[in-house]
N, C-alpha and C positions, 0 to 999 in steps of 0.2 A: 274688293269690288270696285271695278274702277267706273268713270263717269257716268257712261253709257247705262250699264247697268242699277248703279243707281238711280239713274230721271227714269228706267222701264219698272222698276220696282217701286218706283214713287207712282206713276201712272195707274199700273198694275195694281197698286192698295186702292185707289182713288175709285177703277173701275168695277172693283170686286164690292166695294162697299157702296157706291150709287147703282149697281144693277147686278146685285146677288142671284141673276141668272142668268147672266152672260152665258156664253160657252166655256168652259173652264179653260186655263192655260196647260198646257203641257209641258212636261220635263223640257228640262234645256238639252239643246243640239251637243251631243258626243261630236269628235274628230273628224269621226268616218262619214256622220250625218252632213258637216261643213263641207269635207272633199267631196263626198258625190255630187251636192248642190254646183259647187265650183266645177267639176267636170264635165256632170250634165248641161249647165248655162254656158260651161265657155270663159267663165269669168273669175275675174282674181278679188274676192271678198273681201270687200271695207272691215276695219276693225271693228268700226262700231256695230254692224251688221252682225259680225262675227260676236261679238259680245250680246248683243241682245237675244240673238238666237241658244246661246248658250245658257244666259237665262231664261228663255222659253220658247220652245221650238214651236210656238204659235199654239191654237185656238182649235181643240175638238169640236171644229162645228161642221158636219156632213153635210148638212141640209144646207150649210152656208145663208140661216136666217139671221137678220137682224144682229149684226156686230155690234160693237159696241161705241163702235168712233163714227159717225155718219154712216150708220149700217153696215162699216166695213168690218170686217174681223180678218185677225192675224193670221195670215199665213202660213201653213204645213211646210216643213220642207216640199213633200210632194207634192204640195200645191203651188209653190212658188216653181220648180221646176215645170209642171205642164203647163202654168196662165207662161210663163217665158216661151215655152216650145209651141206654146199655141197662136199667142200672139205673134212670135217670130213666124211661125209659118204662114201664116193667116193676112197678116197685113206688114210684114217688113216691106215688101217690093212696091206698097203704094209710099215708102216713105223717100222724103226731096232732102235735099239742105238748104238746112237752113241759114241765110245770109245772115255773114259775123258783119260784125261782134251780134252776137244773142245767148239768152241760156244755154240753149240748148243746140243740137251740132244739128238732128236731126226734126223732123215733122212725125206725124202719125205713131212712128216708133220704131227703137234701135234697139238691137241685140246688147247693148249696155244698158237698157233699162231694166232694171229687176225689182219688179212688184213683191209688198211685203203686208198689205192691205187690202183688201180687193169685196166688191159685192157690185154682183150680176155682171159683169164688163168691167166696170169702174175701178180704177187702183191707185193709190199712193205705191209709187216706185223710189228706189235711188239711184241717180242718173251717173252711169258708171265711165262715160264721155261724154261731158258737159262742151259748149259751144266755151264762146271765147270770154262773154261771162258770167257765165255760171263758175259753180267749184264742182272737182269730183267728188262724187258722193252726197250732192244734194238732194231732198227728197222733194219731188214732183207729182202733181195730182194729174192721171189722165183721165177722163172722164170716156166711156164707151165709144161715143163719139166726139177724137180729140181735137178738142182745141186749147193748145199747152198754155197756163196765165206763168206769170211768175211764178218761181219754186217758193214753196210754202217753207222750206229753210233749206239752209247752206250744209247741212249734216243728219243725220242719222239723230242724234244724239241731240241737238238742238229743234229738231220735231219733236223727238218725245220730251223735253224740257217747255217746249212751246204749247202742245196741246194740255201738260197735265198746268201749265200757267193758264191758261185759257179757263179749265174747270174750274179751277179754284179760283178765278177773281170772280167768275158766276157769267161768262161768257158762253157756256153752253145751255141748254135745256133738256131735259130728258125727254123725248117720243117715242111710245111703245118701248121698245128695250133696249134703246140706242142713245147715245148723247149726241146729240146734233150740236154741231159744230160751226157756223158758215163762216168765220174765219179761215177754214183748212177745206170750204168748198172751191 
């Protein structure tokens, strides 16, 4: 099991035992589950992405109530694919550049951004062309209507390391059936 998977498995116990009614995790992303995603976005999948997805291809929540990290819950493959294709259609052409050096390359939002997170509009992405300083594969919070702050970490793998540190030193709160987080707001 390599890092990635580990800090999602550490998280993953964390969440199953502070809100034993979350929406349950689902089986990890097969092969074929990763390639369509990458075909469908357009995009060439971070390791760590690739590894957390294969330990859990996200969160049977239909109704998309009340996630578990800031009300967000993890993302379906098919639901990371349509919040991509929707937001690309939707609002790419209001997006500027962004003057370097900055995080991030673009504003509003770039076809390299891929959401992994998401409730009502709202998404933790990983920024797949970061500006001059950012890193690739940082993960970034947009809010519905975005106004980008710092990347809430430099990796995939150092978010889920950051938010399951967060719970456990008692930086979150439970509300209704989510842990609120405003560290990762």
């Amino acid at each position: 099991m390599n890092h990635t998977a580990r800090q999602f498995a550490r998280l993953r116990g964390i969440i199953e035992r502070l809100l034993p009614d979350t929406a349950p995790f689902l089986p990890g992303a097969t092969d074929h589950d990763l390639d369509r995603l990458a075909t469908k976005t357009g995009l060439t999948l971070p390791v760590d992405l690739c590894a957390l997805l294969r330990a859990s291809a996200g969160q049977d929540d239909p109704d998309q109530l009340y996630g578990p990290l800031n009300f967000h819950h993890f993302l379906t493959i098919d639901e990371m694919i349509g919040m991509h294709r929707m937001l690309t259609d939707a609002v790419s052409d209001m997006a500027t550049p962004v003057e370097q050096p900055a995080y991030y390359r673009w504003t509003v939002w770039s076809e390299k951004w891929l959401p992994f997170l998401a409730f009502e509009g709202d998404c933790y992405f990983v920024d797949l062309d970061p500006g001059e300083r950012g890193t690739s594969g940082q993960v970034a919070f947009r809010a519905n209507v975005p106004v980008l702050d710092k990347p809430k970490a430099p990796s995939l793998t150092a978010f889920l390391t950051r938010v399951a540190d967060l719970i456990e030193t008692g930086h979150a709160t439970t509300e209704e059936s989510t842990l609120v987080l405003l560290d990762l707001c």
